[in-house]
LUMRO-43752 format. One record per residue (C-alpha): residue number from 0; x, y, z. Coordinates in nm, 4 decimals. Layout:
<pts>
(NUM (X Y Z))
...
</pts>
This chain:
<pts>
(0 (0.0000 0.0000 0.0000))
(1 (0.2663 0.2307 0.0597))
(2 (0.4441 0.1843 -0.2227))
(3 (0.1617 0.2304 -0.4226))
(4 (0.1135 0.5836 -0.2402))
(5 (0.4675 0.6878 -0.2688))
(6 (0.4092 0.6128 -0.7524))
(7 (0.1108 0.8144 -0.7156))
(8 (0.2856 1.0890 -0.5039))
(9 (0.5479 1.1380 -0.7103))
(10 (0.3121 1.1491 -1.0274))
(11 (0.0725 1.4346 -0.8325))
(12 (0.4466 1.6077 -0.7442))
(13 (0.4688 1.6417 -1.1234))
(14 (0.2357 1.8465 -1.1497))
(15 (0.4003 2.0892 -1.0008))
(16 (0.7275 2.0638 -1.1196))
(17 (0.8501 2.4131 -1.2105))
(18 (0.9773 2.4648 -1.5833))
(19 (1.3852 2.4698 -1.5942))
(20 (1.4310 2.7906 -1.6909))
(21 (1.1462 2.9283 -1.4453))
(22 (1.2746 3.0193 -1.0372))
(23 (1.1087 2.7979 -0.8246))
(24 (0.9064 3.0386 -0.6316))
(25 (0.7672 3.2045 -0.9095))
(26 (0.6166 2.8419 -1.0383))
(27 (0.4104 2.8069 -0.7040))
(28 (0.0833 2.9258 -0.6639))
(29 (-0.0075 3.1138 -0.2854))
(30 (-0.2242 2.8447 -0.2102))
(31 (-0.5496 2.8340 -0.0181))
(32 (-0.6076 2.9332 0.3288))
(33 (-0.8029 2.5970 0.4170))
(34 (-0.7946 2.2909 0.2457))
(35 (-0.9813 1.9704 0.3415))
(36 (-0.9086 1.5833 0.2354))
(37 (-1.1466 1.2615 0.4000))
(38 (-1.4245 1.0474 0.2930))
(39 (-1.7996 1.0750 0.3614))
(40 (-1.7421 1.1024 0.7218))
(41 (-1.6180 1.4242 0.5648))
(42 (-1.7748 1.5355 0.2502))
(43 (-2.1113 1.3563 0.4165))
(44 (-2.3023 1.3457 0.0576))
(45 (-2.5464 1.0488 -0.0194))
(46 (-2.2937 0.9308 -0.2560))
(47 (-2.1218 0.5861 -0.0899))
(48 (-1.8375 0.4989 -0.3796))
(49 (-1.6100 0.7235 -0.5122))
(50 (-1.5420 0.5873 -0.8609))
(51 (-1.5951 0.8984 -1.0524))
(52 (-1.5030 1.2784 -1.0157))
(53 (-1.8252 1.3472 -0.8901))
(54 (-1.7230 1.4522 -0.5197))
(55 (-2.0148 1.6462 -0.3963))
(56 (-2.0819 1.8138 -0.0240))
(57 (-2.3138 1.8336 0.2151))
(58 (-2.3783 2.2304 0.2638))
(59 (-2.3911 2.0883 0.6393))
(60 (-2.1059 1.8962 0.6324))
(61 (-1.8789 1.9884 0.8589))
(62 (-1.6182 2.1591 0.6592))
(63 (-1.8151 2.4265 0.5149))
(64 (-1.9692 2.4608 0.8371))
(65 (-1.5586 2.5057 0.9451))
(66 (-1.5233 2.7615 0.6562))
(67 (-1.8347 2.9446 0.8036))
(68 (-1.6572 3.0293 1.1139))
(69 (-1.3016 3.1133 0.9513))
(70 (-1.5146 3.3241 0.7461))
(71 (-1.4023 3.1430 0.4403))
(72 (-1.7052 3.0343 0.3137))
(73 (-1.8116 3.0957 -0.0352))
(74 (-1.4646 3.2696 -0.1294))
(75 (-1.2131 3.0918 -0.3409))
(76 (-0.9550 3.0202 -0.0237))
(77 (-1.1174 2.7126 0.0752))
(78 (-1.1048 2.3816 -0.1063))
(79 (-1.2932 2.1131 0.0108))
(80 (-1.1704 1.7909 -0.1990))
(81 (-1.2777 1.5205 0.0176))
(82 (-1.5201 1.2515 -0.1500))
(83 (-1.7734 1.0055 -0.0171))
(84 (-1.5668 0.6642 -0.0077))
(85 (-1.2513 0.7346 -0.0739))
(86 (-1.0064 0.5978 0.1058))
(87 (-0.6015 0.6219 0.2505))
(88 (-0.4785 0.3841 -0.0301))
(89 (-0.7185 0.0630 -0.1222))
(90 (-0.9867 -0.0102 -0.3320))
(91 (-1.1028 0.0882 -0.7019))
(92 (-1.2303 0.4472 -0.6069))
(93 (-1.0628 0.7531 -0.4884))
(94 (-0.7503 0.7235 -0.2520))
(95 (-0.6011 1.0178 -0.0502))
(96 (-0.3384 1.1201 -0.3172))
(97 (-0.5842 1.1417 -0.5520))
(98 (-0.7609 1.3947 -0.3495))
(99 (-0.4751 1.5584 -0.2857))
(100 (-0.4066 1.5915 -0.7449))
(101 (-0.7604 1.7345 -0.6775))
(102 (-0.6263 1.9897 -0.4732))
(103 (-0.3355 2.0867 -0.6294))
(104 (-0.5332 2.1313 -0.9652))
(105 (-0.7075 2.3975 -0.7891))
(106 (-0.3679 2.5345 -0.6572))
(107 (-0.4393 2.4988 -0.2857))
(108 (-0.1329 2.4216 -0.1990))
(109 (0.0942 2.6777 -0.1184))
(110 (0.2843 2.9283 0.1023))
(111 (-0.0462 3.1150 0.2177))
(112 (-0.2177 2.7929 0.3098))
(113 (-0.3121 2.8215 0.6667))
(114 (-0.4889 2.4815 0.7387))
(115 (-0.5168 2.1406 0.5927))
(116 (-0.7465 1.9123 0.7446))
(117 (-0.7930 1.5349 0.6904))
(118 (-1.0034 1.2893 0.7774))
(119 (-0.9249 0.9609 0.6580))
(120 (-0.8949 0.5530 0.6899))
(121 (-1.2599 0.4218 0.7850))
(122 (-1.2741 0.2606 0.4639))
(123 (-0.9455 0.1212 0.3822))
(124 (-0.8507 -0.2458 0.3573))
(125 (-0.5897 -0.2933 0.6161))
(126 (-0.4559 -0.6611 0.5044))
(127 (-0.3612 -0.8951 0.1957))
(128 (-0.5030 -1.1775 0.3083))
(129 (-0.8626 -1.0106 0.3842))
(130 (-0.9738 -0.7675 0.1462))
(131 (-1.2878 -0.6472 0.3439))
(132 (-1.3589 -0.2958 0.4463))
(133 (-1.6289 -0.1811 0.6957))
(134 (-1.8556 -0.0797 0.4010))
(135 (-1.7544 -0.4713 0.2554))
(136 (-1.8732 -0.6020 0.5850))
(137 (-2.2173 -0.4912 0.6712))
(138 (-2.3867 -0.7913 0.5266))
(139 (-2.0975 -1.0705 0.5955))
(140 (-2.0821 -0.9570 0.9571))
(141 (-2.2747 -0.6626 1.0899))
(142 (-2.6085 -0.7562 1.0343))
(143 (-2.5355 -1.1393 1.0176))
(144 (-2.7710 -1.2000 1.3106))
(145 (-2.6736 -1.5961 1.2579))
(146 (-2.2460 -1.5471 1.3033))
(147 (-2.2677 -1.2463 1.4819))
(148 (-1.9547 -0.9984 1.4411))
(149 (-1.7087 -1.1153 1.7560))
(150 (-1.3745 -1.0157 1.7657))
(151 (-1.3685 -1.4007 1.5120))
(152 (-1.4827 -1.2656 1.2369))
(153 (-1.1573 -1.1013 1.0903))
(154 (-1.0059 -1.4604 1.1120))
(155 (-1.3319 -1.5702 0.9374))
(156 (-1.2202 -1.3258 0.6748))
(157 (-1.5694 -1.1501 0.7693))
(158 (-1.5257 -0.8157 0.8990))
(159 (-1.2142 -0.5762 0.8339))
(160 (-0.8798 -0.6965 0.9877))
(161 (-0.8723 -0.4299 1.3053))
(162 (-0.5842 -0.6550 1.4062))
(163 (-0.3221 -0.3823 1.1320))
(164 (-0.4533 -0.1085 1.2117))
(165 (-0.2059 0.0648 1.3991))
(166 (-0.0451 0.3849 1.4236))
(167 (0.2872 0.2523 1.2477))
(168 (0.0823 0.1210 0.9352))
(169 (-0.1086 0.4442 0.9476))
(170 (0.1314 0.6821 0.9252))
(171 (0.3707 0.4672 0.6460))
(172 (0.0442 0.4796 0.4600))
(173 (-0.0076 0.8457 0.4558))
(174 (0.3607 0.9926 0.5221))
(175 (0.4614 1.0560 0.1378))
(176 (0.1412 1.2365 0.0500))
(177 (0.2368 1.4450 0.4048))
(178 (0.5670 1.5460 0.2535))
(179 (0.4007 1.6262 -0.0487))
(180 (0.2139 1.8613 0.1116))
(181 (0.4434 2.0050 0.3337))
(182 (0.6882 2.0827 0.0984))
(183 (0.4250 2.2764 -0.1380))
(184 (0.2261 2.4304 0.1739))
(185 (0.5607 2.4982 0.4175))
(186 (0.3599 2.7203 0.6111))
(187 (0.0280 2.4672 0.6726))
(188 (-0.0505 2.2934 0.9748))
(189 (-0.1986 1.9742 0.8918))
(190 (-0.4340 1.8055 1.1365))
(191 (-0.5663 1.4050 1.1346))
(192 (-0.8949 1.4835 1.2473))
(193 (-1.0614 1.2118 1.4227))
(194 (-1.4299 1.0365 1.3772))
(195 (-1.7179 1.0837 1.5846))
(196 (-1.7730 0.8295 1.8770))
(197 (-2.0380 0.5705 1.7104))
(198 (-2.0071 0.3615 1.9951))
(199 (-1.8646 0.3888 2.3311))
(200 (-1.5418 0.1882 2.3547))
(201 (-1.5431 -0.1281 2.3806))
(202 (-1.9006 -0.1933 2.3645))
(203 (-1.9950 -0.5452 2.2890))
(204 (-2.2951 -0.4457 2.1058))
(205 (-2.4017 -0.2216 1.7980))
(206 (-2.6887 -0.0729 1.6867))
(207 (-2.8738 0.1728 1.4966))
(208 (-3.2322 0.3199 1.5722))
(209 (-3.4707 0.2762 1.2669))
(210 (-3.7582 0.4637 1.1954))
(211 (-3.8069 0.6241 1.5268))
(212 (-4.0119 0.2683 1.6119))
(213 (-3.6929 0.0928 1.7752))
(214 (-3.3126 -0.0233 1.7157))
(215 (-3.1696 -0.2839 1.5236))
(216 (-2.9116 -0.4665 1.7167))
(217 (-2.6091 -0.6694 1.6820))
(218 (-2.5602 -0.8520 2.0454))
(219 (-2.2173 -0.9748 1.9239))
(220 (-2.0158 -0.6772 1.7819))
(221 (-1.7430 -0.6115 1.9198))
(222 (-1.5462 -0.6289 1.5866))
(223 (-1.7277 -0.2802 1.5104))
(224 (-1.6187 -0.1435 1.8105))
(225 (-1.2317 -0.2634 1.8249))
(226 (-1.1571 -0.1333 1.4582))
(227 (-1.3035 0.2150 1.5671))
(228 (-1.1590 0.1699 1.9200))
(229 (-0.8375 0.0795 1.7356))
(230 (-0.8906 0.3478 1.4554))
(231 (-0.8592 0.5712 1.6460))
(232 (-0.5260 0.5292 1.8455))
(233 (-0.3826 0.4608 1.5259))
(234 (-0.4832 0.8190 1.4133))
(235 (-0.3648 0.9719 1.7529))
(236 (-0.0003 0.8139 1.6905))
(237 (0.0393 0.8603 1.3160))
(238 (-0.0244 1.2084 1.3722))
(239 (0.2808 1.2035 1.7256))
(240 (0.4878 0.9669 1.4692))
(241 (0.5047 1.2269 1.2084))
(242 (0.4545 1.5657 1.3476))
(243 (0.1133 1.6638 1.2387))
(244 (-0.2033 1.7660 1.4600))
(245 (-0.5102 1.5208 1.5988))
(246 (-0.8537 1.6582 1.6537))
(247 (-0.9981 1.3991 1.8390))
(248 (-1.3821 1.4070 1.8049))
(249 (-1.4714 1.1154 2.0217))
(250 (-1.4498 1.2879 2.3601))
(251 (-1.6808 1.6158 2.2458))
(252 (-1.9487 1.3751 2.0761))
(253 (-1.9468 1.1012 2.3851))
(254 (-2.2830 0.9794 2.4484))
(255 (-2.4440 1.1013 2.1145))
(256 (-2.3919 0.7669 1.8936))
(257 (-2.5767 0.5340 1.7435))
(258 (-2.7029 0.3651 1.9921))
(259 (-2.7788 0.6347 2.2218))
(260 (-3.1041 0.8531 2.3143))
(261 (-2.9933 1.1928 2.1588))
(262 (-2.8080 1.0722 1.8541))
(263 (-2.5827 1.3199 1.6466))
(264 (-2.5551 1.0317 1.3830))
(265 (-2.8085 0.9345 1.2025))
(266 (-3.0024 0.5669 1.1285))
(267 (-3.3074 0.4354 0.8870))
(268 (-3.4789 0.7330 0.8281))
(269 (-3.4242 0.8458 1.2181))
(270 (-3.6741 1.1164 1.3576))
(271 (-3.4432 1.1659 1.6357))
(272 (-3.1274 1.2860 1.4326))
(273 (-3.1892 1.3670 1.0335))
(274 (-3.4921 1.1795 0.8749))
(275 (-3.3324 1.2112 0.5300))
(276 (-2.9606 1.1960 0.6447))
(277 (-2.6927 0.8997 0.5367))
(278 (-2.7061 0.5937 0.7929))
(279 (-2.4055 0.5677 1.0104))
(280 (-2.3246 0.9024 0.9154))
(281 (-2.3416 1.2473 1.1410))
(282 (-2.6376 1.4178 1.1151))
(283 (-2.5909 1.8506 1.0729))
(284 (-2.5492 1.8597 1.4837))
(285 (-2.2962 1.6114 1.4219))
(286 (-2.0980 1.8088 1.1836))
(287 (-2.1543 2.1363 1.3580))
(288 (-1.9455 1.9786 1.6729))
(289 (-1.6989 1.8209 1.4460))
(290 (-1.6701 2.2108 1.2618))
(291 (-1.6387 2.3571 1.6651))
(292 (-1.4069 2.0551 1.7721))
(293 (-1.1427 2.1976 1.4263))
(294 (-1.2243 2.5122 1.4705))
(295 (-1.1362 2.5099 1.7941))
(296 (-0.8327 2.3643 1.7241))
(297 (-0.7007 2.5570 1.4330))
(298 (-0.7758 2.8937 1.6855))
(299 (-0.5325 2.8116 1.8958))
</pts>
């Protein structure tokens, strides 16, 4: 995987290669003030697979509700790239350095770029020998009321193997699009921004309310919870391992997943977060304490 990342790096890095005869700092664009990379978690459009160009955004989601408050909105200093999903470096769709040629095609990468936000990884691959992702294993493993989901299941070549997702494999995955970026954006600080708290930590259990009437619950899922459990660490170290930020949204949206009474994700066609909103996914309260939680962060 990260060999694959480091090909495509160097092919986005062409891009930008400055003519010979041209000075170097005269071939870079300024850049953007605030540029944002993830998946749906991010982008949070009712579009699941990323095959195509056709990234579109919630005008919820929580970046432009982050360009809102940096008063960025609507002005051409803020690209928002990110596409429902993508992924770090698996899979036939969009991967993070193709986000990131997305970007740079919009020249948002440069000395006057203040902020670069990503949020990224829920649905990569993380081993050879099991090609599932969490999206992959919904119907294998999630809502296989028969097997369950127990910690088993990534053996069983079921669910996701949580077992590689670590900090070590997450930042080798991600660290030559990172110095891609830092070398056209010197001035940026990039942040790993976290995802939501679906359910609390270690949680046997999952669930998801369904038309207001009830939930819908796995008894035996603790697979769910130890890849976001384990997700989440490995975020919190890439980011120590090399140098960047970590917004961590699990502690400001504790007690607001999907199994809980006041939800800020949503389920089936949930009254109690948004009716019309993408299952699994945060509803606009969601996003607006993701968009505080950055915000937050990048005001410091």
């Amino acid at each position: 995987m990260a060999g694959a990342v480091v090909a495509a790096a160097l092919t986005v890095a062409s891009m930008y290669a400055p003519a010979a005869a041209a000075p170097v700092e005269k071939s870079r664009p300024e850049g953007k003030s605030l540029v944002v990379l993830g998946d749906s978690f991010t982008a949070n459009y009712p579009k699941f697979f990323s095959g195509t160009k056709e990234c579109l955004h919630a005008p919820t989601s929580w970046p432009n509700q982050l360009s809102e408050r940096m008063g960025l909105a609507g002005t051409p200093n803020f690209v928002d790239a990110s596409c429902s999903g993508s992924t770090i470096a698996s899979g036939d769709g969009w991967w993070l350095v193709h986000e990131v040629a997305e970007a740079a095609k919009q020249q948002a990468f440069g000395t006057k770029t203040d902020v670069i936000a990503i949020q990224t990884g829920m649905n990569d691959v993380w081993s050879r020998d099991n090609t599932q992702s969490m999206i992959s294993s919904l119907q294998s493993c999630v809502f296989n009321f028969v097997d369950g989901c127990g910690l088993e299941a990534a053996d069983q070549g079921r669910f996701t193997d949580y077992r590689n997702v670590t900090g070590e494999i997450y930042a080798g995955a991600i660290r030559e699009v990172i110095t891609y970026m830092r070398y056209y954006a010197p001035n940026a600080r990039i942040m790993l921004v976290g995802y939501p708290e679906l359910f609390p930590a270690g949680q046997e259990h999952v669930c998801v309310n369904t038309l207001g009437a009830g939930q819908v619950v796995q008894p035996r899922g603790r697979a769910v919870t130890e890849y976001l459990d384990r997700l989440n660490i490995a975020q919190r170290d890439a980011a120590q391992l090399l140098g960047l930020e970590f917004v961590d949204l699990r502690p400001v949206t504790a007690g607001h997943g999907l199994c809980s009474a006041d939800p800020w994700l949503n389920g089936f066609f949930d009254p109690a977060a948004d009716v019309a909103g993408i299952p699994f996914h945060p509803s606009a309260k969601g996003d607006e304490v993701a968009a505080e939680a950055v915000y937050e962060r990048v005001s410091r």
